[in-house]
C-alpha positions as CSV (number, residue, x, y, z in Angstrom):
1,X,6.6,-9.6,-6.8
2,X,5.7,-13.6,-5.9
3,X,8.1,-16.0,-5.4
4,X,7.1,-19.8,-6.2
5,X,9.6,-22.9,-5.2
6,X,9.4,-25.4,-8.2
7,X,8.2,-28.8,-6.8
8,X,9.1,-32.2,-8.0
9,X,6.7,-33.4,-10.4
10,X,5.5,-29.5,-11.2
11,X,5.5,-28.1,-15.0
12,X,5.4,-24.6,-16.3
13,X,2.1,-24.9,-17.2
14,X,0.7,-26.6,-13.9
15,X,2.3,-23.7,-11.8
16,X,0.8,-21.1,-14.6
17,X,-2.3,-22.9,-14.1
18,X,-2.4,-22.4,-10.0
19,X,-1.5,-18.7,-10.4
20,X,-4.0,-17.5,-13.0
21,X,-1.1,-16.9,-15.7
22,X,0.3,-18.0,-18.5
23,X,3.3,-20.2,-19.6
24,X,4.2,-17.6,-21.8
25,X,3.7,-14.9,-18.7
26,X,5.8,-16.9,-16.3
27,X,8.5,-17.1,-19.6
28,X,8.6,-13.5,-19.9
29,X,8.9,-13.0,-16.1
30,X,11.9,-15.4,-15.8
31,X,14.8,-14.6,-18.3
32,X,17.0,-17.3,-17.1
33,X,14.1,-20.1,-18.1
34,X,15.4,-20.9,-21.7
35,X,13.1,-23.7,-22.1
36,X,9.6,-24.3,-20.7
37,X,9.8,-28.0,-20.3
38,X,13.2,-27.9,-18.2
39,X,12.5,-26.4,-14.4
40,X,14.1,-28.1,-11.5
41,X,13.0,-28.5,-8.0
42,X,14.1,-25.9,-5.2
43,X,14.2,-23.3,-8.6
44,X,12.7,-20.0,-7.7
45,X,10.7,-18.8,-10.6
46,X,8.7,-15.1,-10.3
47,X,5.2,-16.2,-10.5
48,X,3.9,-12.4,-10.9
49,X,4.6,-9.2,-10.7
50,X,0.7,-8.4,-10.0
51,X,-1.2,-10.8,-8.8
52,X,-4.4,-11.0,-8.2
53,X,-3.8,-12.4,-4.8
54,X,-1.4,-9.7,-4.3
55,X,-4.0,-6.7,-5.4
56,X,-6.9,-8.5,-2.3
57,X,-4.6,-8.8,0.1
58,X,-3.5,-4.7,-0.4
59,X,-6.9,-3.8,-1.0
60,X,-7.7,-5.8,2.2
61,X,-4.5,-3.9,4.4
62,X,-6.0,-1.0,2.6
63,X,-9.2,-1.1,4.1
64,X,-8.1,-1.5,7.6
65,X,-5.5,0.7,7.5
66,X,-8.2,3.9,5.9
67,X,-10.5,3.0,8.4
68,X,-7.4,3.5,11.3
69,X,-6.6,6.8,9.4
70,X,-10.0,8.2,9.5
71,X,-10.5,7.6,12.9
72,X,-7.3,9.6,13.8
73,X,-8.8,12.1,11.7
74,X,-12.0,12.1,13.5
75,X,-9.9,13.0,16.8
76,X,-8.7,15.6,15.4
């Protein structure tokens, strides 16, 4: 799950916009958010619950961490 720190001056929408989602996504994700046009700075709102940014940087621990495991295996 990502976290995201409402800044002065950001929207629902412009922080939908930077993460690839939707206003109605981010809605969904935060129950307490009754309305779209009212976040306050220093709220935490869950951006996603499967990001893309998320999904590279697993595949990319992934990677290193197969390539680790199947030189272990190749010692054996």
């Amino acid at each position: 799950m990502m976290y995201y720190t409402v800044q002065s001056g950001d929207s629902l929408h412009s922080i939908a916009v930077a993460y690839n989602t939707t206003v109605s996504n981010l809605m969904s994700l935060n129950s307490q958010i009754s309305n779209p046009n009212q976040i306050y700075p220093g709220e935490r709102i869950k951006v996603s619950s499967s990001s893309h940014w998320a999904k590279k940087t697993k595949s990319w621990k992934k990677k290193s961490s197969s390539s680790t495991s199947s030189s272990h295996k190749h010692h054996r």
